[in-house]
VEXVEXLUM-597710 format. One record per atom (N, C-alpha, C): x, y, z. Coordinates in steps of 0.2 Angstrom, whole numbers, plus 5000, padded with zeros to 4 digits. Layout:
// residues N
XYZ/...
//
This chain:
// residues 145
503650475114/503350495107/503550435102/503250395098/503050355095/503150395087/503650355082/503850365077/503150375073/502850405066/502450405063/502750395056/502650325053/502850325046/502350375041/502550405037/502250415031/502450425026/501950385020/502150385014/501650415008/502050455005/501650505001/501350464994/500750444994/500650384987/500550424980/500950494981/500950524974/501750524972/502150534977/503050514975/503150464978/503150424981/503350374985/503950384991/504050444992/504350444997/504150465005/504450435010/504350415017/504750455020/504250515025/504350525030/504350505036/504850505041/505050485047/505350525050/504850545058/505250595062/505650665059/505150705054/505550745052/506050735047/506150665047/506550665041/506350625035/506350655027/506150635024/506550595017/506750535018/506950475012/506650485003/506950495003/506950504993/507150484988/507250484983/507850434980/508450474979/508550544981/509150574982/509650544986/509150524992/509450505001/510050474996/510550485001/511350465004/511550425009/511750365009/511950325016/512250365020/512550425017/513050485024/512550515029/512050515023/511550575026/511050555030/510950505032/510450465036/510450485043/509750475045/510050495053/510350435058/510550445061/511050415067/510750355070/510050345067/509550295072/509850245066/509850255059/510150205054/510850185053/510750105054/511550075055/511450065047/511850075047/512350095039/512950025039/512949975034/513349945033/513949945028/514449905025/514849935021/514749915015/514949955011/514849925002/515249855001/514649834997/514949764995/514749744991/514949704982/514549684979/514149644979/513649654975/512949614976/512749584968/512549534967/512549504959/511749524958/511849564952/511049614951/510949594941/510649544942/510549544933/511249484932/511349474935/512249434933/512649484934/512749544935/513049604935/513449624942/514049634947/514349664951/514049704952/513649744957/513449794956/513749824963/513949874967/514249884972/513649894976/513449904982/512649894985/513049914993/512549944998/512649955003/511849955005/511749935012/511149945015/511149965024/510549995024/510450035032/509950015034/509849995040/509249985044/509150005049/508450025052/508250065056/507750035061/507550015064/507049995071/506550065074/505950055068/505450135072/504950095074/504650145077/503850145079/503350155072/502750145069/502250185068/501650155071/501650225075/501050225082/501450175087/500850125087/501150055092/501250005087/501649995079/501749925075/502549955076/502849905079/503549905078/503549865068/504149935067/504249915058/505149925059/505449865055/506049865054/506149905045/506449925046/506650005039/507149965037/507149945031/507949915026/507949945020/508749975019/508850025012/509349995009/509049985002/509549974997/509950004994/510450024994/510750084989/511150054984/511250064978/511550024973/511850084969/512750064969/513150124967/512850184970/512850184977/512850254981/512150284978/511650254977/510750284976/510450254980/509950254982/509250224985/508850204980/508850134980/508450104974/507850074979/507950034983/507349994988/507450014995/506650024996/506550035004/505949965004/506149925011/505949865012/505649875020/505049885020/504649875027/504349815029/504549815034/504349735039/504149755046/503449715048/503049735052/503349685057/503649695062/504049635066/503449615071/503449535069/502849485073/503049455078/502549435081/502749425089/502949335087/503549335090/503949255090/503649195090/502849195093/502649135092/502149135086/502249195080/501749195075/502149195070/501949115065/502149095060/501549085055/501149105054/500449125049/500549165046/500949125040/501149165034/500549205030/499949145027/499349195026/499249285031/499149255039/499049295042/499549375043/500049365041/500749415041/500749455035/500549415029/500449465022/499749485022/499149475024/498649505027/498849575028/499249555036/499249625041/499649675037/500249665034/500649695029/500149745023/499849695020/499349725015/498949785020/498649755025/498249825029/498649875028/499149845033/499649915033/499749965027/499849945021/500349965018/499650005014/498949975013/498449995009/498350065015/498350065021/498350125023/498750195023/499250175020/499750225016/499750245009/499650195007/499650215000/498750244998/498150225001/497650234998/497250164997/497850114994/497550064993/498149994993/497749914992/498449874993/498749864987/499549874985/499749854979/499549774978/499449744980/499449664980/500249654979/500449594974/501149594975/501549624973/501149664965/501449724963/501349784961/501049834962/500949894956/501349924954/501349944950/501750024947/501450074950/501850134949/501750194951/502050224945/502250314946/502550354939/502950344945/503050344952/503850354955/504250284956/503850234956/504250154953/503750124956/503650044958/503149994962/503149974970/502749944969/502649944978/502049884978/502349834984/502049774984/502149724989/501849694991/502149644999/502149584995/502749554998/503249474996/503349435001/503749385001/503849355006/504649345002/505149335007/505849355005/505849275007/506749265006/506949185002/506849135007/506949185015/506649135020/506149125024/505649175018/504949145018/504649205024/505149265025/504649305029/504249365024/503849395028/503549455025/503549495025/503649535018/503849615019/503549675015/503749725014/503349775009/503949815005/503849814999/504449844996/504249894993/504549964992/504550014989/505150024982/505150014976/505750014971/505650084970/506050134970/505850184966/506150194961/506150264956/506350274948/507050254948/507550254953/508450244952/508350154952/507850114953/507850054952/507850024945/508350004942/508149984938/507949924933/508049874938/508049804939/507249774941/506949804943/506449774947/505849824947/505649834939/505249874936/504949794932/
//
């Protein structure tokens, strides 16, 4: 059976496998498929901030997506989805494409790089070594409003 991501485009929160991520979620609480790492400060605004993050390797359907959680000072600020490409594909254009598809079929429609939401924003980037992702900030985000 084949994981099914779902994101509910009225709260922003993500179901998986019966389990569903909110901004309440807990690094304790996670299921056992998330490697959970240790806290460590992370410089947020100039600021020390203590941060911990977990990552998960699902299915939805047949799109293998890598799951990356931010937690800052023990909350869930960012959830970061990446559609894992096949090693001989470097078509940057082509990649945030496939990302927008994906993610406009979740939400309704595509945030482009940014929208707001009333539960926080949501957008596909390209991170500092130029791959492509989808980010989800919600309301304990305070930085990245």
């Amino acid at each position: 059976m084949n994981d099914v991501i779902h994101i509910d485009p009225a709260t922003g929160e993500i179901t998986l496998g019966g389990f569903c991520l909110t901004p309440q979620a807990l690094p304790d609480a996670l299921p056992a498929r998330f490697v959970v790492g240790p806290r460590r400060p992370v410089l947020v605004e100039g600021k020390a901030v203590p941060c911990q993050f977990a990552t998960a390797a699902v299915l939805d359907d047949i799109t293998p997506v890598t799951i990356n959680l931010r937690f800052e000072s023990g909350a869930l600020v960012s959830t970061f989805l990446e559609l894992v490409q096949p090693a001989s594909y470097n078509d940057i254009t082509a990649a945030e494409q496939r990302h927008r598809k994906w993610i406009a079929k979740k939400l309704g429609k595509d945030p482009g790089a940014m929208t707001i939401y009333p539960w926080g924003s949501a957008g596909v980037a390209q991170d500092r070594n130029g791959g492509v992702h989808i980010y989800l900030h919600n309301r304990n985000n305070t930085w990245a409003r």
